[in-house]
N, C-alpha and C positions, 0 to 999 in steps of 0.2 A: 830440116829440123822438125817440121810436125809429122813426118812416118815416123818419126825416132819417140813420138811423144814428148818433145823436149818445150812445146810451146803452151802448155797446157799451163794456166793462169795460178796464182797462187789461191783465189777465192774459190774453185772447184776442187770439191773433197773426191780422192779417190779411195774407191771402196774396196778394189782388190788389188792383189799384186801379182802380175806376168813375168814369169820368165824373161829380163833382157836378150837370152842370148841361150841356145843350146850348149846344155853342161850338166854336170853331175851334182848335185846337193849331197854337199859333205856333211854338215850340220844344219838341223833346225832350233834355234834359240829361242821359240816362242811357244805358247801352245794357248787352247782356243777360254779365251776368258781373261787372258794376263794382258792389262793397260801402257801402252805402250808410250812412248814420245816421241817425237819429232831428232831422227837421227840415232836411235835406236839399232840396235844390230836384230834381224829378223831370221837372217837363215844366211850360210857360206854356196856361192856357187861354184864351183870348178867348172871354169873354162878355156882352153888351149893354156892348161898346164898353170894357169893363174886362177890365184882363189879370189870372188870378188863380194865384199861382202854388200850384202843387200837389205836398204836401211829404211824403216819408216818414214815414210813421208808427211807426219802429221800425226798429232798425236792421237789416238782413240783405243779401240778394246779389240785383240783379232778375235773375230767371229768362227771360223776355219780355218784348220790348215790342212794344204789338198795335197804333199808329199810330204816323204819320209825318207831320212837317210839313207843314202845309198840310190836313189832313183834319178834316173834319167828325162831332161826334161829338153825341149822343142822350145827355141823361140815363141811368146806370145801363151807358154803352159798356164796355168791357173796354178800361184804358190801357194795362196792364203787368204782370205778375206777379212776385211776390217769391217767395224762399226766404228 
């Protein structure tokens, strides 16, 4: 559970978002300035032919977003950063 990052507390704020899993970003829903909430849709990932979507984990402002439609992305990529 904690290589998967699944044991990480609800009091620690995470400031970026990683790629789960190698796959293809089909859409990005966000862009850098737009306040977000908690369960939010952020961006579409294709992976083994499943789209999954990948959702804010708390709510704050994204700071950056580090891909763009259509790009290929590695396990553990840098999606976007939050404040």
């Amino acid at each position: 559970m904690q290589k998967l990052g699944l044991s990480i507390g609800g009091s620690q704020k995470q400031n970026v978002v990683k790629a789960p899993m190698p796959g293809l970003v089909l859409s990005v829903m966000v862009e850098p300035g737009q306040v977000v909430s908690k369960g939010d849709p952020l961006l579409i990932l294709e992976a083994m032919k499943m789209e999954n979507v990948i959702k804010a984990i708390g709510d704050g402002t994204v700071k950056s977003v580090a891909v763009e439609k259509g790009a290929a992305v590695e396990k553990g990529h840098l999606l976007l950063e939050m404040e």
